[in-house]
C-alpha positions in Angstrom: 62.9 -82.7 51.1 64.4 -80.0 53.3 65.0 -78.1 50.6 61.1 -78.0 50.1 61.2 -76.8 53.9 64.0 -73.8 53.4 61.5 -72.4 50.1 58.9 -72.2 52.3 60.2 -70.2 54.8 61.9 -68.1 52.4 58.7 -67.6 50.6 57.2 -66.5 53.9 60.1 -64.2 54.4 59.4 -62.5 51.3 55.6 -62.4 51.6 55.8 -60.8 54.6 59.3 -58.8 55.0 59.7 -59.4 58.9 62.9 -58.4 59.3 62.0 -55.5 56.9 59.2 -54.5 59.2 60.8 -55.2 62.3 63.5 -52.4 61.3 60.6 -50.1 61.0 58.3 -51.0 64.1 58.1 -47.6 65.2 58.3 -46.0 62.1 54.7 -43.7 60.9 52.3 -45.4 59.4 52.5 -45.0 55.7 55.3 -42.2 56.6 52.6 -39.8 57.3 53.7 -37.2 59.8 53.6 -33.9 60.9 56.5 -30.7 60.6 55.2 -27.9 62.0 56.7 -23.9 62.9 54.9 -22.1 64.5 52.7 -21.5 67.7 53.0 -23.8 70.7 48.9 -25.3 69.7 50.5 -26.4 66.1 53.7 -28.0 67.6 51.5 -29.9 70.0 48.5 -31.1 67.4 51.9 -32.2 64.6 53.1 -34.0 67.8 50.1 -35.9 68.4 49.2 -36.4 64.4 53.0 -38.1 65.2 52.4 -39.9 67.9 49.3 -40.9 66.3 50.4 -42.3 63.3 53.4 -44.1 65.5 51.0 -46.4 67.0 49.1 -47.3 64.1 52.1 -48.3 62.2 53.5 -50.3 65.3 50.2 -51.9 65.2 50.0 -53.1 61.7 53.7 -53.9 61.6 52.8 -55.8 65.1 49.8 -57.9 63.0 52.1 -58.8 59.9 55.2 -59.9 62.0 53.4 -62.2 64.3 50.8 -63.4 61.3 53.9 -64.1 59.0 56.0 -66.1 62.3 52.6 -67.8 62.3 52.6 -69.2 59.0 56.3 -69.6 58.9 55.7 -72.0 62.0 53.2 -74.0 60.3 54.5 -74.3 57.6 57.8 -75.4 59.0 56.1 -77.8 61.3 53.8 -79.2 58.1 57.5 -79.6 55.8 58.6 -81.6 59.1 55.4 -84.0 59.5 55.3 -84.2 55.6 59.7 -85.6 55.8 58.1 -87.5 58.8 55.5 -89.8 57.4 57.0 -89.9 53.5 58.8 -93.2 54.4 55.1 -94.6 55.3 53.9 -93.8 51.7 54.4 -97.1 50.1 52.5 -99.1 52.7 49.2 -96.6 52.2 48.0 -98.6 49.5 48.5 -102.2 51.7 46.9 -101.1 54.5 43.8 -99.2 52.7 43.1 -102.5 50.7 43.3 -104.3 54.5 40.7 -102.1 56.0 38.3 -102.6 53.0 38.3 -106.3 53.3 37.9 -105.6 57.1 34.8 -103.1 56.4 36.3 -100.5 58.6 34.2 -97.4 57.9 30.5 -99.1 57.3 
């Protein structure tokens, strides 16, 4: 049963390369950036084209590190509840048949 736990959060690891990503946080998006030589005004508009593409890849590095920890949490939390309540299987069937009889539901 915790093994079914671990290879989920290693699947999520994989899906969504956190620690991968969180190496390159501040890393261009895409690598796209700027080299320029030249006049001051070029320097300047490669240096914002930079800066530019700095925040866009922090920002979508941002939104697929804390959506994968998301879904590493639940599904860490739904391995836990599932090794919670697996000893209560056998005694579904008992107490269905119990609230029948009983006409819980109608």
């Amino acid at each position: 049963m915790q093994k079914a736990i671990v290879d989920r959060l290693k699947w999520c690891n994989e899906t969504f390369s956190i620690l991968a990503l969180a190496q390159t946080w501040f890393s261009p998006f895409k690598q796209t950036y700027s080299q320029a030589n030249g006049s001051i005004d070029v320097q300047m508009h490669a240096l914002l084209d930079n800066v530019i593409s700095r925040f866009v890849g922090f920002f979508a590095r941002s939104f697929i590190i804390f959506t994968g920890l998301f879904v590493a949490l639940l599904a860490f939390l739904s391995g836990v509840i599932f090794i919670a309540l697996w000893p209560l299987a056998p005694f579904a069937l008992p107490i269905s048949l119990v609230m029948m009889v009983a006409g819980v539901g109608k």
